[in-house]
Structures are given as structure tokens and as C-alpha cells.
C-alpha positions as CSV (number, residue, x, y, z in Angstrom):
1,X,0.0,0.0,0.0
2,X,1.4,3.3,-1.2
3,X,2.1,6.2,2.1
4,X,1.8,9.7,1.6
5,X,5.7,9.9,0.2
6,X,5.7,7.5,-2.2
7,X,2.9,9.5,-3.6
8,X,4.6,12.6,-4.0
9,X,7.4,10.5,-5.4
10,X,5.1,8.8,-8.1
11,X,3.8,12.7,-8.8
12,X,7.2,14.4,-9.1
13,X,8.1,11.4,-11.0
14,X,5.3,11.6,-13.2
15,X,5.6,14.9,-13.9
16,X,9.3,14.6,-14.7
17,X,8.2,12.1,-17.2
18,X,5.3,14.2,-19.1
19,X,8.8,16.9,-19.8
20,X,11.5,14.7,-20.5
21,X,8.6,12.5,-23.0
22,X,7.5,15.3,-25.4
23,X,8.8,14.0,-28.6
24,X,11.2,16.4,-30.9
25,X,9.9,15.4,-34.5
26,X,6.7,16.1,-36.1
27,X,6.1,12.3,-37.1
28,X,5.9,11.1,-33.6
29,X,3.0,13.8,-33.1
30,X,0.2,10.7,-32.4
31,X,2.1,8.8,-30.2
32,X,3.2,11.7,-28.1
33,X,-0.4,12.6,-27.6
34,X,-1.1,9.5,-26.3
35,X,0.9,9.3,-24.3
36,X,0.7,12.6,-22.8
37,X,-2.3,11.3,-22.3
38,X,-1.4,8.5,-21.0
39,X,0.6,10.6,-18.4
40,X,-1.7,13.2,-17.7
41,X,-4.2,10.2,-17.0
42,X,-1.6,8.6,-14.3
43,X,-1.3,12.2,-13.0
44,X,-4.8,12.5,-12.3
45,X,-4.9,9.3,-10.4
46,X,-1.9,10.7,-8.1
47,X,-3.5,13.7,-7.5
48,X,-6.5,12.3,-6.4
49,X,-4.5,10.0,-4.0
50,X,-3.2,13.0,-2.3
51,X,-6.8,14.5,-1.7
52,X,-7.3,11.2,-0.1
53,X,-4.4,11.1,2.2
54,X,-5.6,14.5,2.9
55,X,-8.9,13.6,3.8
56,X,-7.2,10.7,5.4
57,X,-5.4,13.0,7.5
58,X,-8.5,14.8,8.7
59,X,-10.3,11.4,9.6
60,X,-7.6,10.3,11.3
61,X,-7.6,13.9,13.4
62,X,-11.1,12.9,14.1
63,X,-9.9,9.7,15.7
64,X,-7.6,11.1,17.5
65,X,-9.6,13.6,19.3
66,X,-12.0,10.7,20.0
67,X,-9.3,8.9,22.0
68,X,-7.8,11.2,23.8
69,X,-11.4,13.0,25.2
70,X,-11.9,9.1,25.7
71,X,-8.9,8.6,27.9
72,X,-9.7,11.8,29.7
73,X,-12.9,10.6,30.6
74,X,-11.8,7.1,31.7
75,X,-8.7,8.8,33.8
76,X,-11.2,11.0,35.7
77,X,-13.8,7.9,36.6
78,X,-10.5,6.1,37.3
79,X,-10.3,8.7,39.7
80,X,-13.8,9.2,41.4
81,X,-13.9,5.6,41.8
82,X,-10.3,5.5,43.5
83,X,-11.5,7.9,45.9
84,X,-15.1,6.1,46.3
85,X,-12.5,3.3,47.0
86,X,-10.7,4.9,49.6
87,X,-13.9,6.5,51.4
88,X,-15.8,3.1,51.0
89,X,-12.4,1.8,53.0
90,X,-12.5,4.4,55.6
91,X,-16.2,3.6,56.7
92,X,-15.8,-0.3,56.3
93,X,-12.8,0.3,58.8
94,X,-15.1,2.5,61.2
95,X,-17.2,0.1,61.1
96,X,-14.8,-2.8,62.1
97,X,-14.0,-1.0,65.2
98,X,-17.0,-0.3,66.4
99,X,-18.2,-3.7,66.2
100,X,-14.4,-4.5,67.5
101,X,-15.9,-2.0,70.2
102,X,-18.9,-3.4,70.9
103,X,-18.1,-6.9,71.2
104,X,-15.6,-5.8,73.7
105,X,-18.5,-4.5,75.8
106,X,-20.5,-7.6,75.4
107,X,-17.8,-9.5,76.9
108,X,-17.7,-7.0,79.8
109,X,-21.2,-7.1,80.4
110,X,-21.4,-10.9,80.1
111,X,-18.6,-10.4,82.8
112,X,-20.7,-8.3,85.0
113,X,-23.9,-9.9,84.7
114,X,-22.3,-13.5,86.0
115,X,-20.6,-11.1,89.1
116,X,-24.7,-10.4,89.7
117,X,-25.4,-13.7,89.1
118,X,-22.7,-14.9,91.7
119,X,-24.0,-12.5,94.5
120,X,-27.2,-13.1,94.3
121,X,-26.3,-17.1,94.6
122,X,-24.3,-16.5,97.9
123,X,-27.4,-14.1,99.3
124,X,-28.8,-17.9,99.5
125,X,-31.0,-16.8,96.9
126,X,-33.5,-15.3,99.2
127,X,-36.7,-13.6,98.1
128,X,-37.8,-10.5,100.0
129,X,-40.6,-11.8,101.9
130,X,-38.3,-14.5,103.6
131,X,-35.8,-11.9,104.1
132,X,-38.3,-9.9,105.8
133,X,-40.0,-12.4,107.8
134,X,-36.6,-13.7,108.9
135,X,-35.5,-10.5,110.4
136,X,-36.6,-9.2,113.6
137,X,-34.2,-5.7,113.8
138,X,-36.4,-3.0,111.9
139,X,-33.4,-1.0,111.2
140,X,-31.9,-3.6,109.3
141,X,-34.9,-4.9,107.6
142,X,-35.2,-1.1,105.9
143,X,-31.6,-1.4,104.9
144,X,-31.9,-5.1,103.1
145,X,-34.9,-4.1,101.2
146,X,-33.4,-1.2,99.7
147,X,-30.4,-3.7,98.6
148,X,-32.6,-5.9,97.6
149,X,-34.2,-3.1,95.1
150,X,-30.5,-2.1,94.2
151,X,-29.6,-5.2,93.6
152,X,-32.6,-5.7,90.8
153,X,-32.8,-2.6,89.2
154,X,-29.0,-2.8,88.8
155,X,-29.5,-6.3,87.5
156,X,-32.5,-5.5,85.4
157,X,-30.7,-2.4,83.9
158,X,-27.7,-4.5,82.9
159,X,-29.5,-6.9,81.3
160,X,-32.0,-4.5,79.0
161,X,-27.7,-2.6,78.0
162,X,-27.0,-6.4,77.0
163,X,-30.1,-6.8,75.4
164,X,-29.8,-3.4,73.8
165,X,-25.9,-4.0,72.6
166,X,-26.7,-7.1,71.1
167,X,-29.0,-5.1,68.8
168,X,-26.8,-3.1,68.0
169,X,-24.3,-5.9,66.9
170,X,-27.1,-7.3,64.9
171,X,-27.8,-4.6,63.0
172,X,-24.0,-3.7,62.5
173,X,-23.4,-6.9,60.2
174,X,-25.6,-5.9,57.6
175,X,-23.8,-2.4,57.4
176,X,-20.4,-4.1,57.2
177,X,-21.7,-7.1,54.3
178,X,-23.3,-4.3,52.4
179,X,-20.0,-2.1,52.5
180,X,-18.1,-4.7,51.9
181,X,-20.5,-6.0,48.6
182,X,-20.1,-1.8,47.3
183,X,-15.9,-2.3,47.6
184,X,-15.9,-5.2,45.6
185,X,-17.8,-3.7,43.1
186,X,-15.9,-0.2,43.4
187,X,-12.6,-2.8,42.7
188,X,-14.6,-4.4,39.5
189,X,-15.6,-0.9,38.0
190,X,-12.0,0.3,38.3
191,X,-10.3,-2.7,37.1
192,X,-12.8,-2.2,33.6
193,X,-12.1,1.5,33.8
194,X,-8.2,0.6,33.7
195,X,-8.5,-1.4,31.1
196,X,-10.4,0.9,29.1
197,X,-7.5,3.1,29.8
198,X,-5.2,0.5,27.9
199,X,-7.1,0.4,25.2
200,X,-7.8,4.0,24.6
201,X,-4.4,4.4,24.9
202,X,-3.7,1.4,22.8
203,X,-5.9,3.5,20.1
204,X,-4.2,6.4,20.7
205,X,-1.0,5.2,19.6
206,X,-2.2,3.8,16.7
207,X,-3.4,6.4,15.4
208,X,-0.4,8.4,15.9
209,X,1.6,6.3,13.9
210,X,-1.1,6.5,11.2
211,X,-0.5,10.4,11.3
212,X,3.2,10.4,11.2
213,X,2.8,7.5,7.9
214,X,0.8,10.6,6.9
215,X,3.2,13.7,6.9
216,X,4.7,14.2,3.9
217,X,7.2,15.5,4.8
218,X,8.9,17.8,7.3
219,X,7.7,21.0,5.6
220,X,4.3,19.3,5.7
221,X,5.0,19.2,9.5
222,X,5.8,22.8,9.9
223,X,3.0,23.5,7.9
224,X,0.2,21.9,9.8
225,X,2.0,23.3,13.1
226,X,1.0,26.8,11.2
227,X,-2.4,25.7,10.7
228,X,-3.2,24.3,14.3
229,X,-1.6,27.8,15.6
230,X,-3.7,29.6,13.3
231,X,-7.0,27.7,14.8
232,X,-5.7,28.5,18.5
233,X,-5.4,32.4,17.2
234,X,-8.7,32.7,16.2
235,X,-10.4,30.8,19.4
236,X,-8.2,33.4,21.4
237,X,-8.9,36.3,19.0
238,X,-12.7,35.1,20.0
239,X,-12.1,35.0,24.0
240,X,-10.4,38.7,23.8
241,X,-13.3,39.7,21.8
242,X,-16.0,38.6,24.1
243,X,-14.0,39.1,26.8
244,X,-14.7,42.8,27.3
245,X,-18.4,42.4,26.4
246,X,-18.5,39.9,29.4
247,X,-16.8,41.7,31.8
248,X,-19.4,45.0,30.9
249,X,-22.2,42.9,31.9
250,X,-20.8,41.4,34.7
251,X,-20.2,44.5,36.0
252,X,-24.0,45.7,35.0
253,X,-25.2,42.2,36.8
254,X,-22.9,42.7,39.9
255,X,-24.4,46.3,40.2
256,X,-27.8,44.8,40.4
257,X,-26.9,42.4,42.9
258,X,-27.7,39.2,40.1
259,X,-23.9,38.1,40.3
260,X,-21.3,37.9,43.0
261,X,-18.0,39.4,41.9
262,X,-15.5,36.3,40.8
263,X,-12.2,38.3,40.0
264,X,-11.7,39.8,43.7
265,X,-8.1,40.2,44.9
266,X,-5.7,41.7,43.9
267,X,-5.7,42.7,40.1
268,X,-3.7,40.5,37.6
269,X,-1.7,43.5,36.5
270,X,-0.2,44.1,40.0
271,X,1.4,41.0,40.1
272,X,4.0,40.7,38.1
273,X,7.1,38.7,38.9
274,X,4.7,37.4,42.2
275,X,2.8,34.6,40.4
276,X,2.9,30.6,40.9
277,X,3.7,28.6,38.2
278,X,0.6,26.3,37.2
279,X,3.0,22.8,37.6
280,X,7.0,22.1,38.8
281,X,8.9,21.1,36.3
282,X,11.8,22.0,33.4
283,X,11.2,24.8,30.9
284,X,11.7,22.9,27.8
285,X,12.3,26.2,25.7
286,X,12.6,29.8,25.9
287,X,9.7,32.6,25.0
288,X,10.0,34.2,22.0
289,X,12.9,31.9,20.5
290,X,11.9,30.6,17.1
291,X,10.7,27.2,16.6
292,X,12.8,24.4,15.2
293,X,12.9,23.7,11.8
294,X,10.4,27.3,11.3
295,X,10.4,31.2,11.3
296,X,7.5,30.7,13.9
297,X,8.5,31.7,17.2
298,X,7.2,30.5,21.2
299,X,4.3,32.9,22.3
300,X,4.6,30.2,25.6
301,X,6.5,27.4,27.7
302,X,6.7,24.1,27.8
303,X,7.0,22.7,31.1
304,X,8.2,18.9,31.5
305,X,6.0,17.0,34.0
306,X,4.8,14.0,35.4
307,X,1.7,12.5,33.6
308,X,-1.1,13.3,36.0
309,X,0.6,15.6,37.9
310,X,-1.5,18.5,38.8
311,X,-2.3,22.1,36.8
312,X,-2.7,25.0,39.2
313,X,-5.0,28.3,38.3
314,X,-2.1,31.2,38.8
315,X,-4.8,33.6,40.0
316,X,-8.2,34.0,40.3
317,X,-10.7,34.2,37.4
318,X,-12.9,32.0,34.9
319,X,-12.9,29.7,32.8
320,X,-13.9,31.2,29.0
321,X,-13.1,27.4,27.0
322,X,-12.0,23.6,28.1
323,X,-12.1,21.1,25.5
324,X,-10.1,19.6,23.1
325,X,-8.1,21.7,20.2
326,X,-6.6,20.4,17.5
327,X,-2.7,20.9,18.2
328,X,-3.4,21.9,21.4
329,X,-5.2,18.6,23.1
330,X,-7.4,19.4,26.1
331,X,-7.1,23.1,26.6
332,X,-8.1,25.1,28.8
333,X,-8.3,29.4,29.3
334,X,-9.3,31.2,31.9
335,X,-9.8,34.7,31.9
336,X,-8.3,36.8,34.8
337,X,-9.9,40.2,33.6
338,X,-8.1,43.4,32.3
339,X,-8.0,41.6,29.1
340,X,-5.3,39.0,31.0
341,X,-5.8,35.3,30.0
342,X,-3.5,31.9,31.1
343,X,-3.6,28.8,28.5
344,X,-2.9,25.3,29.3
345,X,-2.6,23.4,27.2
346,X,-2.2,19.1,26.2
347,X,-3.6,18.1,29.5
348,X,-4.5,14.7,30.7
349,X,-7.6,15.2,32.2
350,X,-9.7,18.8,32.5
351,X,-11.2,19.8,36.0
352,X,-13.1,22.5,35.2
353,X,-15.6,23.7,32.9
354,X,-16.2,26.5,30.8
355,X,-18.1,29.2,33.5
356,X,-16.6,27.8,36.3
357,X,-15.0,30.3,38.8
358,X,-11.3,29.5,39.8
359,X,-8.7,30.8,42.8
360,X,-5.3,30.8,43.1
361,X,-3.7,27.4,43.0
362,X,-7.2,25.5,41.9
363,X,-6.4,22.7,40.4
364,X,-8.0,23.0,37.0
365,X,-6.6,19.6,35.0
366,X,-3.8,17.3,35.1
367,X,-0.8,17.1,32.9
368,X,-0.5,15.2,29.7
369,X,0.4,14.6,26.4
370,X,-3.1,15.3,24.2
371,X,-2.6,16.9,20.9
372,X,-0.3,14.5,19.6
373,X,2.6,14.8,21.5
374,X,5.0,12.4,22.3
375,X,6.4,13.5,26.1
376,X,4.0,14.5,28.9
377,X,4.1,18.0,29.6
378,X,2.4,21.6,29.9
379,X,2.1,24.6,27.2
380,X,1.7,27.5,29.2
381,X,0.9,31.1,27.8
382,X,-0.3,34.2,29.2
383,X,-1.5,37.0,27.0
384,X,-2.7,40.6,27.3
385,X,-5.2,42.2,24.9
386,X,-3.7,39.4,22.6
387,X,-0.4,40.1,22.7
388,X,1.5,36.8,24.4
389,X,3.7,38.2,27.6
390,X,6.7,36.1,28.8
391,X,5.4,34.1,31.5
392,X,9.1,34.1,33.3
393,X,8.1,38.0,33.5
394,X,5.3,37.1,35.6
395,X,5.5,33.9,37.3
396,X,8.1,33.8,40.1
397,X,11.5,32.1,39.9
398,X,11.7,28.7,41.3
């Protein structure tokens, strides 16, 4: 099966071919013709190849957003059931002590009833009315009639705390089968979540490859690295746009008491040089530096980090767009006012949705490798008015 080079080969080739064939005496002017023909005929079949591997290319973009919002979907129920997991484990263990607990009591009131049991037995087991016709000092039959009403209310009341803690036992081993049923089916859900997780990622890989079989060529790269900037320009071109609309009728809303301010603090532009970075990790290149291989230049960093690691807000404000980009992976921009927006982009997971209100140091997604990219990591940019500023500028130095 012919990839997207050897077509472009075949077409240089065949092209190379139609020149070099044109025939230099009149006599050969029919068989020329045919097989110009013949040529242009072969040309037209390689042209349309390459609209196909374009329209390949597309498809296979398709796919890969698929995958990769797939992943991010399966990472974060990975995630809500680890921590159903791990609360489902914290109240099975409560529960285990208490009936630890309570069994302990049962064997100390099994140990105090048979002390009543043995006092009573060495009273001789006497009723009241033999005590009473027994004794001739009044004094002292007052005194053993009150013990003898201790002596039974005290019995009585420790046997309704047995009867009472026994009840309680019995109705504590239902609680602890039924916890432990839901953690053994938390453990089944997440091993089909991980393994969902394989085989998105399993996709995803495949797919990649089926991209890179796709370039053309390294100018082709560069090319579509132009492209999928051009499409991140004009959702940010949008955002700035909208952005001062929004922040007029928040203002309008806020001074009708319909919305409670979300960018309080102190103002973005005050805090230059003072702001956290959104993840630890290495700078893999410098603003402003051109792009290898391309006149382009970086209008942001990338930061080397963990897969799953998490991506911090660096100041208060909201989120105007989270979702997947082509290029950029699972994006996500939040608007600090002033015209100030922070981009992160090719995360793992996103934690936030568009509209949502964020502080300083929320986490807002987790780091990945969406987009197409090979390493894990974070693109970071912050812009003003739509200009992109130097985030070393304003973040401070580790």
C-alpha cells in the first residue's frame, strides 16, 4: 500500500516524465499525444491519491480527538472511583472498630452480669418476703430491702444494655456485608475502567503512527504546526473579543446584585514577577525563541512534568473554553480580567468547565500529552489584549 511519500514520489516522478517525454519530431506527433495522455491520466490518479491522504489526515484527526477526550474521561472515573474506594475503606474500617468495640462490651457485660449472678447465689437466693419475715431488727430490715431493690434494678438495667448491645451488633453486620458488597464492586468498575485506559491508549497510539505514515514531509509538518496555531489564534482572538463584552455585563449584573463578583483580589496587572507557576517542572524552551525547523516563534513554555501531575489556576478568574483543540489537546483558558488570559494546554484530564470560577492554586486539569505529543508535559501562555507576555516575566523564579 502506497504512504503519503511514495505518492509525492510517483507525482514528481510523473511529472518529470510528461517533460523529458514530449517528442522532438513532427512524425511522432500521435504517439506523443497518447501518451501525454497516458501521463496526464496517471497524474490525475496521483493527485487524487493525495486529496485522499488529505482527507485521510482529517479522519484520522477525528480519531484522534475521540481517544484522547476518551482517555480523559476514563482517567477522571478512574479517579472518582479511586476515591469512592478509599472512602468506601475508611467507613468499612469504622465500622470494624465499632463492632471491635462493641463486642468488647458484650464480653464486659457478660462479665458483670455473672458477678450479679454470683452475688445473688451467695445471698442464699433469698426472696424479700423470707428476708423480711426472717428478720426481727427494723433497722436492718429497711436497709436489706433497699439492697434488695439495688440489687434488681441494677441487674435489670444491665440486662435491657445487654439486650440493647446485642441489637446493636445485629444490625452492624448488615452495614459491614453491604460495605463490603459496594468495595468489591468499586474494585470491579475500576479494574474495567483501567482497562479501558489500555485500550484508549492502545488507540491512541495507533493512530499516531497512522498520522506520522501521513506527513509528507517535514515541511508538511511545519505546515500543519501553522495551521493548528492559526486555529488556537482565532479561538483566542474570539475569547479577547468577548472578553470585554463579558466583563461589561458582569459589571452591570454585579451592580444589580444578580452576580457575586468572581475576579476579587488583587488585580492580575499588579502581580508581576509574584505569580505561581501552574506545575513544577523544566522549561523545555525559551519565549520568544523561534521554533525548530520554522520562522515561527514561542508565544509560551513548555514545562516537562509527570503524567497526572496537577495544573494549578495562577490567579483568580474564569474559565472562557475547556475542551479539546486540535494541536493543542485538552485546553483550557481562563480569563483573569483586564483583558489578562492563562492557556494550558495538552492536558491529561480537565477539571473545570467552561463558566466555572477559579482561585489561586485550583487545580483546574492534570498534565499530559493530548494533541499529539510524544512526552508529557504543559504549554503555558499568558496573553494581554492578545499580545502573548513572557510568563518568566510574571511567574516567580523557582
Amino acid at each position: 500500500m502506497l504512504n503519503a511519500v511514495s505518492v509525492r514520489r510517483l507525482l514528481i516522478t510523473a511529472c518529470a516524465v510528461a517533460f523529458f517525454s514530449v517528442p522532438l519530431h513532427a512524425a511522432d506527433n500521435d504517439g506523443a499525444q497518447q501518451q501525454l495522455d497516458q501521463i496526464k491520466n496517471e497524474i490525475g490518479k496521483l493527485q487524487q491519491a493525495l486529496r485522499e491522504f488529505k482527507d485521510e489526515r482529517v479522519r484520522l484527526q477525528g480519531d484522534l480527538k475521540k481517544s484522547e477526550t476518551d482517555m480523559s474521561a476514563t482517567q477522571k472515573r478512574i479517579q472518582q472511583i479511586q476515591q469512592q474506594l478509599l472512602q468506601q475503606q475508611q467507613d468499612l474500617q469504622k465500622l470494624q472498630q465499632q463492632r471491635q468495640s462493641l463486642q468488647q462490651s458484650k464480653k464486659n457485660q457478660q462479665e458483670q452480669i455473672a458477678l450479679q449472678v454470683r452475688a445473688a447465689y451467695e445471698l442464699g437466693q433469698q426472696n424479700k418476703l423470707k428476708a423480711l419475715l426472717n428478720e426481727e431488727d427494723p433497722s436492718r430490715i429497711g436497709r436489706n430491702m433497699a439492697y434488695y431493690d439495688y440489687f434488681n434494678r441494677a441487674r435489670a438495667e444491665q440486662i435491657d444494655a445487654y439486650v440493647e448491645l446485642l441489637s446493636k451488633l445485629d444490625n452492624l453486620q448488615p452495614q459491614i456485608e453491604q460495605k463490603s458488597e459496594q468495595l468489591r464492586v468499586a474494585k470491579s468498575d475500576l479494574d474495567k475502567q483501567q482497562q479501558q485506559l489500555v485500550n484508549a491508549r492502545d488507540e491512541r497510539s495507533r493512530t499516531l503512527a497512522k498520522l506520522n505514515e501521513n506527513i509528507l514531509s517535514k515541511g508538511d509538518q511545519l505546515k500543519q504546526r501553522g495551521r493548528d496555531r492559526a486555529t488556537l489564534e482565532q479561538v483566542l482572538q474570539k475569547i479577547e473579543r468577548d472578553s470585554r463584552e463579558r466583563e461589561s455585563k458582569q459589571r452591570d449584573a454585579i451592580a444589580h446584585s444578580q452576580l457575586q463578583p468572581v475576579l476579587s483580589g488583587q488585580p492580575f496587572r499588579e502581580l508581576r514577577g509574584q505569580l505561581p507557576w501552574p506545575v513544577a517542572g523544566k522549561q523545555e524552551n525559551q519565549f520568544g525563541r523561534a521554533r525548530e525547523g520554522s520562522d515561527m516563534r514561542w508565544q509560551g513554555v513548555t514545562i516537562s512534568a509527570r503524567e497526572g501531575d496537577t495544573v494549578r489556576a495562577i490567579h483568580n478568574g474564569r474559565v472562557v473554553f475547556a475542551e479539546w483543540l486540535r494541536g493543542s489537546g485538552l485546553l483550557i483558558i481562563v480569563d483573569h480580567g483586564d483583558g489578562y488570559l492563562s492557556l494550558y494546554a495538552h492536558n491529561q484530564t480537565l477539571l473545570k468547565a467552561s463558566g466555572d470560577a477559579v482561585k489561586a492554586g485550583d487545580s483546574i486539569a492534570t498534565v499530559g500529552s493530548t494533541g499529539g505529543e510524544q512526552q508529557a508535559g504543559l504549554y503555558f501562555e499568558i496573553r494581554h489584549k492578545g499580545v502573548p507576555a513572557d510568563p518568566a516575566e510574571w511567574c516567580r523564579r523557582a
